[in-house]
SEFI-151234 format. One record per residue (C-alpha): residue number from 1; residue in one letter; x, y, z. Coordinates in pm, whole numbers, plus 50000, padded with zeros to 5 digits. Each point is the difference from the previous one (the first is absolute). Layout:
BEGIN
<site num="NUM" residu="a" px="X" py="Y" pz="Z"/>
...
//
This chain:
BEGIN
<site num="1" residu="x" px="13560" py="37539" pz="42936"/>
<site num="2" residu="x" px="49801" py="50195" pz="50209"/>
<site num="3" residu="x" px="50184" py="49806" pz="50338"/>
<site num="4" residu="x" px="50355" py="50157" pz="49815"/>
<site num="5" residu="x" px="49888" py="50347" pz="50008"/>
<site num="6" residu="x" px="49884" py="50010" pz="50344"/>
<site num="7" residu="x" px="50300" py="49850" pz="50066"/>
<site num="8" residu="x" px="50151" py="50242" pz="49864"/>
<site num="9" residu="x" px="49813" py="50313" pz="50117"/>
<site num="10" residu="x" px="50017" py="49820" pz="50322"/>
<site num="11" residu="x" px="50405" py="50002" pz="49981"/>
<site num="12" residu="x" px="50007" py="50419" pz="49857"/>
<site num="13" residu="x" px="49788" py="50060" pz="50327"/>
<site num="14" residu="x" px="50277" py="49851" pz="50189"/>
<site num="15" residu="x" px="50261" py="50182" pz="49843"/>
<site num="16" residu="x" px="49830" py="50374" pz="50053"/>
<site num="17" residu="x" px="49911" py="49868" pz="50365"/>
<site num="18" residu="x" px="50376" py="49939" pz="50043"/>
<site num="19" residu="x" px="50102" py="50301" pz="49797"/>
<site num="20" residu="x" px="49756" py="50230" pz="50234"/>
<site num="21" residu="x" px="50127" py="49829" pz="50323"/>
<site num="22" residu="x" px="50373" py="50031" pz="49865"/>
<site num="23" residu="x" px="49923" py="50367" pz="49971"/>
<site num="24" residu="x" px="49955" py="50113" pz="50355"/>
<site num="25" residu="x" px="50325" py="50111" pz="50167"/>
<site num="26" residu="x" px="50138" py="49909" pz="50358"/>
<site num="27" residu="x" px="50195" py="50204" pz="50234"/>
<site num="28" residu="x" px="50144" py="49897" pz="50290"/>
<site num="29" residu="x" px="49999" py="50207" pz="50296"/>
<site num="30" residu="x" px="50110" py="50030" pz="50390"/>
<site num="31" residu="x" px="49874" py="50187" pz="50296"/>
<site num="32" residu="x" px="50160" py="50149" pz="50314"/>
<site num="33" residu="x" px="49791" py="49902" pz="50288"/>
<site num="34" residu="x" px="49906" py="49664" pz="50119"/>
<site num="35" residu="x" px="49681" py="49834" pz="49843"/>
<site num="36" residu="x" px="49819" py="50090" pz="50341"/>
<site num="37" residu="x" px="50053" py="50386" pz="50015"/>
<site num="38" residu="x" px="49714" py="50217" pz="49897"/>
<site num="39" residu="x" px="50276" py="50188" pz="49751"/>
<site num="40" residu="x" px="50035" py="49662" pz="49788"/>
<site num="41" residu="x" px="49651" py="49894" pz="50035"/>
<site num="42" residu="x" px="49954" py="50356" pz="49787"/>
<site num="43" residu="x" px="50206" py="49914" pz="49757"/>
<site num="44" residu="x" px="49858" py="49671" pz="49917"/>
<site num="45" residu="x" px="49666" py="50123" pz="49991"/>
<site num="46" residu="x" px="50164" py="50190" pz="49696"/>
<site num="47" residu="x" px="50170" py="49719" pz="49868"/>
<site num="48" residu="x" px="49605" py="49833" pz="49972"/>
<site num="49" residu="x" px="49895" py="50327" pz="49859"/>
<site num="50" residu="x" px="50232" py="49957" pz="49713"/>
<site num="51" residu="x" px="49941" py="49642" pz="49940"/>
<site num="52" residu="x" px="49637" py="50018" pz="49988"/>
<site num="53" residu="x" px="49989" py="50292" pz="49776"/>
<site num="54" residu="x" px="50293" py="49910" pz="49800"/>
<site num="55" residu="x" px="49871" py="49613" pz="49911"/>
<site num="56" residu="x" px="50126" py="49870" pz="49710"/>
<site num="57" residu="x" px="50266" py="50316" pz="49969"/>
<site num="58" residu="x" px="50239" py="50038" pz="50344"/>
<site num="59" residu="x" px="50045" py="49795" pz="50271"/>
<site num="60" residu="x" px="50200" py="50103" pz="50351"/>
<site num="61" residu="x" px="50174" py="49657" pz="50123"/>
<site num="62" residu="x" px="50063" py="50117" pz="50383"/>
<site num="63" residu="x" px="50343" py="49810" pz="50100"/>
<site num="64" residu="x" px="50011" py="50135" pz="50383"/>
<site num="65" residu="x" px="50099" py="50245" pz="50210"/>
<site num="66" residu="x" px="50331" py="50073" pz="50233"/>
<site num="67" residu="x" px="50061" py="49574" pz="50025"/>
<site num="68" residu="x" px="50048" py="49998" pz="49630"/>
<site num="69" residu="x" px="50211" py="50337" pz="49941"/>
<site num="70" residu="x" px="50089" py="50215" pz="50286"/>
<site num="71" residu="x" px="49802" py="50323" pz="50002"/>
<site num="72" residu="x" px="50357" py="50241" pz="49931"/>
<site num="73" residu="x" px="50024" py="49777" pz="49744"/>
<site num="74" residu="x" px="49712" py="49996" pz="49812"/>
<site num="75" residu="x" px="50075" py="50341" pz="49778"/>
<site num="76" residu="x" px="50281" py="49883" pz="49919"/>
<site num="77" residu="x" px="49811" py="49671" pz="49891"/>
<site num="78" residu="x" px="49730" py="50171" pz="49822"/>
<site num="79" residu="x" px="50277" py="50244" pz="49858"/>
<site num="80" residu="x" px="50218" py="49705" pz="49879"/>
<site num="81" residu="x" px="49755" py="49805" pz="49860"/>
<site num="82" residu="x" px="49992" py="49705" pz="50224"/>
<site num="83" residu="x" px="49656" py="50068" pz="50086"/>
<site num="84" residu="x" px="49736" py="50223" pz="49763"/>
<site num="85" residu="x" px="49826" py="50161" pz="50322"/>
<site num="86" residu="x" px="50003" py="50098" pz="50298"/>
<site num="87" residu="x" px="49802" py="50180" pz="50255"/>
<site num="88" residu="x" px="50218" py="50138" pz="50217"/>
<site num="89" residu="x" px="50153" py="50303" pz="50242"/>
<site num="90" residu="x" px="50180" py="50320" pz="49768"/>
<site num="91" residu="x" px="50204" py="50049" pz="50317"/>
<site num="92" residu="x" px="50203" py="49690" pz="49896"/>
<site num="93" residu="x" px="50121" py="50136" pz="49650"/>
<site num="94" residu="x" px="50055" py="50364" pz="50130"/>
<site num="95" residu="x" px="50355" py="49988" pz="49850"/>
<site num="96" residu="x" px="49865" py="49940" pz="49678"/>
<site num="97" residu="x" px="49718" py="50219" pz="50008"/>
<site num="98" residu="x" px="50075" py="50274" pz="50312"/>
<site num="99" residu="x" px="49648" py="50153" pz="49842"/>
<site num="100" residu="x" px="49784" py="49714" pz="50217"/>
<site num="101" residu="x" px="50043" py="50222" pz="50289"/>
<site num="102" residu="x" px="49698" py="50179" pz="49838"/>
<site num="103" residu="x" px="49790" py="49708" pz="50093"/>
<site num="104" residu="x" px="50112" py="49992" pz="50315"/>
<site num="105" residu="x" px="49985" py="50441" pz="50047"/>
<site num="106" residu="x" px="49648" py="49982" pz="49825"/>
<site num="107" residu="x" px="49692" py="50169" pz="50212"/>
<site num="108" residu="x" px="49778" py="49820" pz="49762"/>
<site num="109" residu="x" px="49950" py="49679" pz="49842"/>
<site num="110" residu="x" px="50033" py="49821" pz="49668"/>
<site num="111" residu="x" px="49637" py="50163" pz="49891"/>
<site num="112" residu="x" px="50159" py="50368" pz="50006"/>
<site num="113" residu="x" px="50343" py="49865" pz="49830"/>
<site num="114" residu="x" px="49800" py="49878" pz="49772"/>
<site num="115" residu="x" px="49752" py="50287" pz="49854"/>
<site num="116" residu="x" px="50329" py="50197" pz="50059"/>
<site num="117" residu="x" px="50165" py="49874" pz="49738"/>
<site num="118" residu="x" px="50288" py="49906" pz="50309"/>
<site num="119" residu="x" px="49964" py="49625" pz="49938"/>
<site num="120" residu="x" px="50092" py="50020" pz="49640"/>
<site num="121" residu="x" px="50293" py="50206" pz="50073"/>
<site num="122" residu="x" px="50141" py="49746" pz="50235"/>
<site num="123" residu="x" px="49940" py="49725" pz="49795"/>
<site num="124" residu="x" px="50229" py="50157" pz="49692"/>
<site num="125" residu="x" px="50262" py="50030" pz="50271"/>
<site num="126" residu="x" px="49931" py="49657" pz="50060"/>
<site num="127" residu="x" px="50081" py="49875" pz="49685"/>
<site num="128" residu="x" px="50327" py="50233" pz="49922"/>
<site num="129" residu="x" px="50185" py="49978" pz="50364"/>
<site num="130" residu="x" px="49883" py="49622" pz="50053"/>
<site num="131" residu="x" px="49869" py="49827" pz="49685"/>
<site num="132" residu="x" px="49664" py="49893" pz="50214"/>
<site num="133" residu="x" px="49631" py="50130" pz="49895"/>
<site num="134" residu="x" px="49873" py="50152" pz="50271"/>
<site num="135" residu="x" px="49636" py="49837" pz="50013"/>
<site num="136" residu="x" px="49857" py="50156" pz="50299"/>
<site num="137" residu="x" px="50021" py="50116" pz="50327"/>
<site num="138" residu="x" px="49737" py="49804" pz="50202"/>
<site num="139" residu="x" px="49898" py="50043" pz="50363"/>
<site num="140" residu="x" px="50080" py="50352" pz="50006"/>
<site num="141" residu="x" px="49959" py="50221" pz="50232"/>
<site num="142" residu="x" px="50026" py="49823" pz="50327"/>
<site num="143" residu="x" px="50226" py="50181" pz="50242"/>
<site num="144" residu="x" px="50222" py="49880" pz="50268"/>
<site num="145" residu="x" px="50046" py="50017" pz="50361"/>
<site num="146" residu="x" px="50308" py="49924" pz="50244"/>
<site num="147" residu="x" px="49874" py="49742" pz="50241"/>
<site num="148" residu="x" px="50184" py="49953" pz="50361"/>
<site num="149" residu="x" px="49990" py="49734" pz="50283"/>
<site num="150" residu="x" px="50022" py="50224" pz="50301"/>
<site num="151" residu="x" px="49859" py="50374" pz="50014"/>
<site num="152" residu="x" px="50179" py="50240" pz="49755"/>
<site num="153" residu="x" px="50203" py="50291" pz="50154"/>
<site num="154" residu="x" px="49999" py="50306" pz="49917"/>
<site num="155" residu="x" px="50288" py="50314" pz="49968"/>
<site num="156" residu="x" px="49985" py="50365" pz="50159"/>
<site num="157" residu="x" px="49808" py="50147" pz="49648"/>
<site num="158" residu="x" px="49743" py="49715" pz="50000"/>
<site num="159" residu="x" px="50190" py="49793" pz="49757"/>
<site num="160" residu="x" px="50092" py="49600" pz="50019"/>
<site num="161" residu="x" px="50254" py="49913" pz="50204"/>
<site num="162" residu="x" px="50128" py="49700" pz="49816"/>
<site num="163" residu="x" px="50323" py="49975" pz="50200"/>
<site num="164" residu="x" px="50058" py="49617" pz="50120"/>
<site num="165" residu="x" px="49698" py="49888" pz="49774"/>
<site num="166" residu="x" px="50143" py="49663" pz="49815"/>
<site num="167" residu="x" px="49771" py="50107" pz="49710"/>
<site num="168" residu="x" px="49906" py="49790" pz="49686"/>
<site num="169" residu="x" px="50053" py="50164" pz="49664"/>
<site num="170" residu="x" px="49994" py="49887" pz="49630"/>
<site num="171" residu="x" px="50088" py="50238" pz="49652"/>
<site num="172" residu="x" px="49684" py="50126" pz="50080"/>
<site num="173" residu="x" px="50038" py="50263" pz="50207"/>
<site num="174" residu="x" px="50374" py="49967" pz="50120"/>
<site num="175" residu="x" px="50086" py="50360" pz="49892"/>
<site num="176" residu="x" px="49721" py="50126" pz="50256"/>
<site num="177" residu="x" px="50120" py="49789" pz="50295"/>
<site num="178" residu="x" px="50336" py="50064" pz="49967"/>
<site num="179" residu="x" px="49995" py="50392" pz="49883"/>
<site num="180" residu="x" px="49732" py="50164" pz="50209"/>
<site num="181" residu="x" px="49936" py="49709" pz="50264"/>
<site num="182" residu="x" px="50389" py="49966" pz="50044"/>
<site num="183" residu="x" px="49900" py="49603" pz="50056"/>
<site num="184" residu="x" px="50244" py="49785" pz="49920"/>
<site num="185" residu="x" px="49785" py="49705" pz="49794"/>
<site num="186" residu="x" px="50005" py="49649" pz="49979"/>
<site num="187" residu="x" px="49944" py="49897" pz="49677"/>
<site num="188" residu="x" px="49807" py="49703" pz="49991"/>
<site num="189" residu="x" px="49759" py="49806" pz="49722"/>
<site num="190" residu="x" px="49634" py="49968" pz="50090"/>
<site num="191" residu="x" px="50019" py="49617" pz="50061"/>
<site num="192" residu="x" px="50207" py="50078" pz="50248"/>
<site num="193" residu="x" px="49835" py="50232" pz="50243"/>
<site num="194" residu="x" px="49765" py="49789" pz="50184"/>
<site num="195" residu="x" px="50323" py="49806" pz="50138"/>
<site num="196" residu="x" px="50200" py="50326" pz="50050"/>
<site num="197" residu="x" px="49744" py="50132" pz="50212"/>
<site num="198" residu="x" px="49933" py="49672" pz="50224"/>
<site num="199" residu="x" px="50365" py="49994" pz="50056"/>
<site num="200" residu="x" px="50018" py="50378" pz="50131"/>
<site num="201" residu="x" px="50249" py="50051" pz="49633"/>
<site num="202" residu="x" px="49781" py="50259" pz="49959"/>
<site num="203" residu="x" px="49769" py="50257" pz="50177"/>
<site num="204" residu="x" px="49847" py="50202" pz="49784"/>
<site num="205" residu="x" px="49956" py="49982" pz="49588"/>
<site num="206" residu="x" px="49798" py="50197" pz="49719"/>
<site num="207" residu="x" px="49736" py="49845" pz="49814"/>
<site num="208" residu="x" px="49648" py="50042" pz="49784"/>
<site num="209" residu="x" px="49642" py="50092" pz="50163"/>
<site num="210" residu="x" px="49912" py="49666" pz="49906"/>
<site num="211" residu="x" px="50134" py="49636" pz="49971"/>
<site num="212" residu="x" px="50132" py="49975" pz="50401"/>
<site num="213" residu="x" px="49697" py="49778" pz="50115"/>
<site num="214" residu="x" px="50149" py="49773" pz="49716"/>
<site num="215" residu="x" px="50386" py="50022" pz="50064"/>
<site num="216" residu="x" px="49880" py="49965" pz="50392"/>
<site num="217" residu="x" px="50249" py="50260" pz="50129"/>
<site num="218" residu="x" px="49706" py="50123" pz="50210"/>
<site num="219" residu="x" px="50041" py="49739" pz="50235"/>
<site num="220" residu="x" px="50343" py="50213" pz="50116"/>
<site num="221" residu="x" px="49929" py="50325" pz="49871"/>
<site num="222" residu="x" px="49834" py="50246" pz="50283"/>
<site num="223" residu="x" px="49995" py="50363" pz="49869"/>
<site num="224" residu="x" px="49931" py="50169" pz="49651"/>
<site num="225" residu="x" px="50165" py="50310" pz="49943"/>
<site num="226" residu="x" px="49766" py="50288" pz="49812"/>
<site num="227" residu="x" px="50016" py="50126" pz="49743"/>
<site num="228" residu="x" px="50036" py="49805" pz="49714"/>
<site num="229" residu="x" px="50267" py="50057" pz="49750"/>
<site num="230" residu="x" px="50073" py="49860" pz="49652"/>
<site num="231" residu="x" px="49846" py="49820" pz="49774"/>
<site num="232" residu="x" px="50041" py="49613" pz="49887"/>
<site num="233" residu="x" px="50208" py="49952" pz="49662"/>
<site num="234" residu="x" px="49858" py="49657" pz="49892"/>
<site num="235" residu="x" px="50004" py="49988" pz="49588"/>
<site num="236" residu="x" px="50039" py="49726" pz="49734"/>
<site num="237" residu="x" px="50269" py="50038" pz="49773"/>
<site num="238" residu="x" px="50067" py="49805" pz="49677"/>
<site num="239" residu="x" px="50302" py="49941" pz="49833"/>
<site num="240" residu="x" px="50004" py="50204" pz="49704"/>
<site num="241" residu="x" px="50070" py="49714" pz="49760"/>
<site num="242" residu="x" px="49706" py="49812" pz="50124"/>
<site num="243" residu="x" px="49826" py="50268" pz="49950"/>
<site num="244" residu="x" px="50092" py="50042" pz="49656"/>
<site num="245" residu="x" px="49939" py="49687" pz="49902"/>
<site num="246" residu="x" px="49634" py="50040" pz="50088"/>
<site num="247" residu="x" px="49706" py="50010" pz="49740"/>
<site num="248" residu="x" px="49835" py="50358" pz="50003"/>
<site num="249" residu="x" px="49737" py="49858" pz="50096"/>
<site num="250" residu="x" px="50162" py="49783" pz="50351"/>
<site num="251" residu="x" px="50116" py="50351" pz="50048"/>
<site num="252" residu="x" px="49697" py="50133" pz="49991"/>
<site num="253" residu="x" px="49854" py="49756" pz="50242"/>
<site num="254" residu="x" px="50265" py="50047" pz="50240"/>
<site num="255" residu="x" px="50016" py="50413" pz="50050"/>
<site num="256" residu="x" px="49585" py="50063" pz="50038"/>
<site num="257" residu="x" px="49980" py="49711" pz="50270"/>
<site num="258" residu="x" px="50339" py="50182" pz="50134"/>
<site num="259" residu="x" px="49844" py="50292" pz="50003"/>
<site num="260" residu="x" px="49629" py="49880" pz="50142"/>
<site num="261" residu="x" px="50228" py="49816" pz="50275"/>
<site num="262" residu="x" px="50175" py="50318" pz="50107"/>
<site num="263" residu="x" px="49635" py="50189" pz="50040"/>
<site num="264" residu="x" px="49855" py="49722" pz="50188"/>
<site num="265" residu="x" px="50272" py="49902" pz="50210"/>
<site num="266" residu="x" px="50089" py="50378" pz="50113"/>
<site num="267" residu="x" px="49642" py="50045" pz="50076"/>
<site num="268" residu="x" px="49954" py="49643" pz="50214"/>
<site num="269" residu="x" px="50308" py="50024" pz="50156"/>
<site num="270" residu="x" px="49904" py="50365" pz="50141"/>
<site num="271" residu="x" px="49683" py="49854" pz="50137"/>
<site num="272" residu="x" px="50222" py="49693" pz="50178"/>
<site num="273" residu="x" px="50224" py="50246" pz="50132"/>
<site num="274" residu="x" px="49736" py="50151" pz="50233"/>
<site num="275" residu="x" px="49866" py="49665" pz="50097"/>
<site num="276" residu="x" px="50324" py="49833" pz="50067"/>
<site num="277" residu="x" px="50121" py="50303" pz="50217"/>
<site num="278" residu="x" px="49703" py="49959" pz="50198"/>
<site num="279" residu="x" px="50071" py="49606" pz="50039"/>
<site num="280" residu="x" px="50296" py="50010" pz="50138"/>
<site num="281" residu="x" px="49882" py="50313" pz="50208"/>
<site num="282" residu="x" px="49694" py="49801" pz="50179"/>
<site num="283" residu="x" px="50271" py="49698" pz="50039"/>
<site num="284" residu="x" px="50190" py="50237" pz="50207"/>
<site num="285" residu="x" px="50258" py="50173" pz="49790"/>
<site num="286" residu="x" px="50035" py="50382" pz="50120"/>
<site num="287" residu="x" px="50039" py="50301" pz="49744"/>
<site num="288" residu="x" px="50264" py="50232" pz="50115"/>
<site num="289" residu="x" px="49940" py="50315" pz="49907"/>
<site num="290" residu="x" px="50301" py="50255" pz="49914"/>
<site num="291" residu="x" px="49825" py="50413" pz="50059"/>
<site num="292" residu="x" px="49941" py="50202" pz="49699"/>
<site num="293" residu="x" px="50305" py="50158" pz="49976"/>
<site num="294" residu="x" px="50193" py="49701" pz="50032"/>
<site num="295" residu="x" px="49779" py="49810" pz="49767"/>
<site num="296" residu="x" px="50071" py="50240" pz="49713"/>
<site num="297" residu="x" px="50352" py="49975" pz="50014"/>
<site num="298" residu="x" px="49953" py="49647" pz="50041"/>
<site num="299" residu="x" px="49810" py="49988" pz="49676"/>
<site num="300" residu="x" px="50176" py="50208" pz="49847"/>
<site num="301" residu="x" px="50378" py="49869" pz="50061"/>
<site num="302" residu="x" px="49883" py="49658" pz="49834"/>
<site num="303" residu="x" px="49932" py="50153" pz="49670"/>
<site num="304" residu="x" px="50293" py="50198" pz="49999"/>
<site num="305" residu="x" px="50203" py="49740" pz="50114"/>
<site num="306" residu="x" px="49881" py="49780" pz="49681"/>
<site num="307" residu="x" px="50032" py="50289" pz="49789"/>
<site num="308" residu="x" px="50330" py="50119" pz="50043"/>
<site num="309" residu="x" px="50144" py="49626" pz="49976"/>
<site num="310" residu="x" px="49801" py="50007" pz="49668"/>
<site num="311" residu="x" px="50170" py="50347" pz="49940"/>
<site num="312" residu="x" px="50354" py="49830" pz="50041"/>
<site num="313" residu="x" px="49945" py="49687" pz="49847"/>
<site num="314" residu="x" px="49902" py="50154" pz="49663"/>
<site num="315" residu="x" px="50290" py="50222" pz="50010"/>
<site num="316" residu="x" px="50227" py="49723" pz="49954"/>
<site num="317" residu="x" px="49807" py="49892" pz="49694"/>
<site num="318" residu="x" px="50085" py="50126" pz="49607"/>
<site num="319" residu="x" px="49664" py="50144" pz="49976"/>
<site num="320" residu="x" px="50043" py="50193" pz="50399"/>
<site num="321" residu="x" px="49676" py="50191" pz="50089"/>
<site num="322" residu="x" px="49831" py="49957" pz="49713"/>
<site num="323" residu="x" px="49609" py="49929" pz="50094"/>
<site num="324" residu="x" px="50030" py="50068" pz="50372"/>
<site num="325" residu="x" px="49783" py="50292" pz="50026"/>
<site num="326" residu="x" px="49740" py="49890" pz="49746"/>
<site num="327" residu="x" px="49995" py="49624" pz="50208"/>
<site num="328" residu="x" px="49978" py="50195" pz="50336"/>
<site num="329" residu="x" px="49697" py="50202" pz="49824"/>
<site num="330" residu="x" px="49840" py="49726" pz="49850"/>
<site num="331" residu="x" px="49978" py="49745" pz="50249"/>
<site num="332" residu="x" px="49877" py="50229" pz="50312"/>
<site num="333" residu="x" px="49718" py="50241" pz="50049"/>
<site num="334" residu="x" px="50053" py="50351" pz="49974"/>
<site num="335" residu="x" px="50004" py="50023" pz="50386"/>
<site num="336" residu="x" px="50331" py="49895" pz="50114"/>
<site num="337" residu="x" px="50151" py="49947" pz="49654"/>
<site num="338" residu="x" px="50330" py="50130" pz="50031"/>
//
């Protein structure tokens, strides 16, 4: 007798074992960047957040990157349900969301967007233009530079003289090159680039304060161009139906370590900005300077440039310019928030 009941208590633990582990919930997600880029790396020091603190509850199952869905494609991906996640560039769903140029106009990171109020905003628009949860924007913060092979020139007023440059461009910042730059871009994916520039396709291309030693473009890239511009637009999105389908509690899980990644990866990657810049400084990369003046306009032509494209792409929506001055507000300090 007493052999059949632990038998039997033995075979009800089973059953709640297998009833807990039934319980915790899967998503499947994608990333942009090869596995070896600092960018990914990021992300799947999230994805080990998660599944340490959400044991038992949520799991992220990491497919790949660009080799197993191209990175243009991956909203549509996450959007369509094919995948649950991804971590990937808002410059790449503009047309369903023109509001991502925020991201990329922001003088601040995902910290200020955050206590703003901005982040929740955007994610709402998320959901109703796109049908994706807008999880967090991660790695914010990090601004761009134009990188060149041979010495930049400059114009009468001080300004870049991009004429004759074969110049690199992505979503990014393609309404900067081509309206104040008057470059004319070749569009190109990141995988790409390294083999572009050994093969003189390109002279010149845009790209983050950090990451280069990785991608190796340093080994053809000369001169830096100053100042910076932009910020990085790097966020997760979920498909909204996924998302849905999630316990309150996997949920849960998922938006605080969303939220503790976007504090600690704005405030790392800020630190590895300076350091990289000096790398590839002391390994003989020169900063090119544009004068004040210059700078200014410089600076001050990219986030117009992003803004007005923002402007016209959310006039063509139902809902027009609904939000635009509360997302310009919200996700830059009062400094140069226009």
């Amino acid at each position: 007798m007493k052999k059949h009941i632990l038998a039997v208590t033995a075979s009800v633990s089973l059953l709640f074992a297998a009833g807990a582990m039934a319980e915790e919930q899967e998503i499947k997600a994608v990333h942009a960047f090869p596995t070896s880029l600092i960018y990914t790396q990021s992300f799947l020091s999230f994805v080990d957040k998660v599944n340490e603190k959400g044991e038992g509850v949520i799991r992220i199952k990491v497919l790949g990157g660009p080799e197993v869905i191209g990175l243009p494609q991956q909203p549509d991906a996450a959007r369509n349900g094919v995948v649950d996640m991804a971590y990937t560039a808002a410059s790449f769903y503009a047309g369903r969301v023109p509001e991502r140029d925020v991201l990329i106009s922001s003088n601040s990171n995902a910290i200020h967007a955050r206590e703003s109020g901005g982040m929740d905003l955007l994610n709402e628009i998320h959901q109703e233009k796109m049908g994706v949860y807008y999880l967090g924007w991660f790695d914010s913060g990090v601004k761009y530079n134009l990188y060149t092979i041979n010495e930049p020139k400059l114009k009468d007023d001080g300004g870049l003289d991009m004429s004759g440059i074969r110049l690199r461009s992505n979503p990014v910042y393609d309404a900067f090159f081509t309206d104040y730059l008057e470059a004319q871009p070749i569009s190109l994916p990141t995988t790409d680039v390294y083999s572009a520039l050994e093969r003189s396709v390109v002279d010149a291309t845009g790209w983050t304060q950090i990451g280069m030693n990785d991608l190796n473009w340093d080994k053809f890239l000369n001169y830096r161009i100053d100042p910076a511009f932009y910020s990085t637009d790097m966020g997760v999105i979920v498909n909204l139906d996924s998302w849905n389908k999630l316990s309150t509690e996997a949920q849960e899980i998922l938006q605080s370590v969303a939220i503790e990644h976007e504090r600690s990866s704005a405030e790392s990657f800020a630190e590895l900005s300076g350091e990289q810049q000096a790398e590839l400084e002391e390994n003989g990369m020169t900063p090119f300077v544009l004068e004040e003046g210059a700078a200014t306009r410089y600076q001050e032509a990219a986030q117009e440039a992003s803004l007005a494209r923002m402007r016209e792409r959310m006039e063509q929506h139902p809902d027009g310019l609904a939000h635009y001055d509360e997302l310009v507000e919200k996700f830059n300090t009062p400094a140069s928030a226009d």
